[in-house]
N, C-alpha and C positions, 0 to 999 in steps of 0.2 A: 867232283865225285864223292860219293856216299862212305863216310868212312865207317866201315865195320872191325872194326879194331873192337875185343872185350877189352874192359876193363877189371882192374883188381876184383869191384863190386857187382860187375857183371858175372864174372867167374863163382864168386861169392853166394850170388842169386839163384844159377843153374844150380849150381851142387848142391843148393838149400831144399830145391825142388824137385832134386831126383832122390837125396833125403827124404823128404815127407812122401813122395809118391811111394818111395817103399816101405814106409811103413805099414801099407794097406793090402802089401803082396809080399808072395814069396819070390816072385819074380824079381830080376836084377838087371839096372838099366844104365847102360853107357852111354855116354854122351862124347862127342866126337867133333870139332871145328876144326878145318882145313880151309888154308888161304885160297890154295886153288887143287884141281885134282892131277892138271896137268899143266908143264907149259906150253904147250901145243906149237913148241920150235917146230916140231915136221909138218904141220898145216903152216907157216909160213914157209916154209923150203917147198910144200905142193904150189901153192899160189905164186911163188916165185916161177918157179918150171910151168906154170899153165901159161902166165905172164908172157915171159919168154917163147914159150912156144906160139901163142894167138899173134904175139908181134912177127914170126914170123911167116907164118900162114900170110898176115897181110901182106908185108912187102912181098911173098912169093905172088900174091895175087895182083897190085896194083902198082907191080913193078915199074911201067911207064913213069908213071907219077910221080914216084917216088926220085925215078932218074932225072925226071924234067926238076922237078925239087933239088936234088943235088945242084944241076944247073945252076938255078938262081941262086943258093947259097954259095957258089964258087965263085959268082960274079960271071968274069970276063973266062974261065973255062972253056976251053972249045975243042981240046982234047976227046977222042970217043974213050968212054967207059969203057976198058978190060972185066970180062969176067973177075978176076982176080980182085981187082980191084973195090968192083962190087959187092963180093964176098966177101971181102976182109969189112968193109963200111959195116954191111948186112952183121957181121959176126958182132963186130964193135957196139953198133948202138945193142941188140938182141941181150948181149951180156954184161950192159948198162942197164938197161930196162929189167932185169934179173936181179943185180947188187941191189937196184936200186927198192924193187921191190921187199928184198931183204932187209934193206936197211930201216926204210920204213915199218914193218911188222915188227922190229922192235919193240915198237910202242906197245906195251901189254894188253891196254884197254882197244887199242885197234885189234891185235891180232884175237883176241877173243869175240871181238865185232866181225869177224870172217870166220870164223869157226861155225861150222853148220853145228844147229843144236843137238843134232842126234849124236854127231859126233863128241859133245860136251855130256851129252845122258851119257856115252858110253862112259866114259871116263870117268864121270863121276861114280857109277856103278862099280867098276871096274877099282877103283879106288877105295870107294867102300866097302867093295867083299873083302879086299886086301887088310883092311882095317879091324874088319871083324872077325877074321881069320886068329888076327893074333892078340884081340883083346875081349873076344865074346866065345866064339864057338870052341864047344867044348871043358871051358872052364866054370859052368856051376854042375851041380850032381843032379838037378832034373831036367836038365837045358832050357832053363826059362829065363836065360840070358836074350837080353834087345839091345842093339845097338840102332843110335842113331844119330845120323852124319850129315855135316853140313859142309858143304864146299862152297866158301864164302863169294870169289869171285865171278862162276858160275850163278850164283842165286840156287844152287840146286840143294835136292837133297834128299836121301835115301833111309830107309828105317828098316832094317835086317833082323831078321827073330829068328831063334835057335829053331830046332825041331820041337822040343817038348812044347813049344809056344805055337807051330805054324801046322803041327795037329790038333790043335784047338780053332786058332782063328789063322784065317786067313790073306790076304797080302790085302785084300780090298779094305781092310776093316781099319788099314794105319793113312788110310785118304783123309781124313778129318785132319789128324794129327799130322803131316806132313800138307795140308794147304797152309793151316795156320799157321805151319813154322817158313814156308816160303814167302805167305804173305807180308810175315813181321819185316824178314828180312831184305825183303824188295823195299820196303816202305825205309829202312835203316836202322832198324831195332834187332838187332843180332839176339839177345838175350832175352826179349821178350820172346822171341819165334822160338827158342830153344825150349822154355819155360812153357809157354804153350804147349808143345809138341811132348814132354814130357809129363805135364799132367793128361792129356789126353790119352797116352801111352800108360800112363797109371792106370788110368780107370781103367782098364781094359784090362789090363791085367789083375788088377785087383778084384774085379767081377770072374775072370776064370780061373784065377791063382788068388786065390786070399790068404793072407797073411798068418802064417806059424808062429805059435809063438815061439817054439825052438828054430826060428829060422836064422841064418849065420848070413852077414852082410861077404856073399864072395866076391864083389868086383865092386872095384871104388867108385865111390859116389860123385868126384870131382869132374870136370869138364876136362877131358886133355885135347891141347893144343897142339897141330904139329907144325 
């Protein structure tokens, strides 16, 4: 597996880059890495209960089968199956095949390998408004605050602009800038995708927001991790 771990000089590089990109704007740009958005424990507990339930849809359907199957595993059996009895086997393995599905989803890189990707956009999204909530909007004085967020485990990644930025341009115009930063980071270059994505985000701002020279640095220039 791809390790996306920053390092010191990775961290070093970003904040170098959201540095120089501001000096060319008044705009103010956050940077954001998250290991993941979610652990998506309740999509393992759904695919457990799907599990479960599809096992038991079968044996309700290919009951014989299953009986005659008991048979041969019992050997010399010749006793007739009790309802009861049946029910209780039925219940037994159902919620064996349940743990067990739990138990396996453990695995983080599986249980994110079952995770439908819409559900992993959500999350990701869903994570990142929460992010920009409490470290972008709102906090510069012409709201040319940008937040942009990476959810490492995912590969995703979201780029949020305050309003005084998203009545100038609009959500289409940070597609450049968020390929390049997913592509670095598929390929395993965390810090390059980020670097990318913030000079890109530069230009753009520095074309509709150009740099004051009384302009005051409001939000820090450093990469925060969470």
């Amino acid at each position: 597996m791809v390790d996306l771990t920053l390092s010191d000089a990775d961290k070093a590089r970003i904040t170098a880059a959201v540095t120089a990109a501001e000096r060319q704007t008044s705009g103010e740009i956050v940077t954001i890495v998250s290991p993941r958005a979610s652990g998506y424990n309740d999509i393992a507990q759904d695919w457990a209960v799907l599990i479960a339930f599809l096992a038991l849809v079968v044996y309700a359907t290919f009951t014989r089968f299953y009986i005659r199957l008991l048979d041969l595993v019992m050997g010399d059996y010749t006793g007739a199956w009790t309802p009861q009895t049946i029910l209780l086997i039925t219940l037994f393995v159902v919620m064996t095949k349940y743990l067990f599905t739990l138990l396996i989803l453990r695995w983080k890189s599986l249980r994110l390998a079952v995770t439908p990707k819409w559900v992993k956009h959500h999350r990701v999204r869903a994570q990142a408004m929460a992010m920009f909530k409490v470290t972008t909007q709102q906090r510069t004085v012409a709201g040319t605050g940008i937040l942009i967020y990476l959810s490492q485990d995912e590969r995703m990644a979201e780029i949020i602009a305050e309003e005084g930025i998203h009545a100038k341009v609009g959500d289409a115009t940070w597609a450049d800038a968020m390929t390049a930063l997913v592509g670095e980071v598929k390929a395993g270059r965390v810090a390059d995708g980020m670097i990318a994505a913030v000079e890109r985000v530069g230009a753009v701002l520095a074309a509709h927001f150009p740099h004051d020279p009384d302009d005051v640095n409001e939000l820090p220039d450093r990469v925060i991790e969470l």
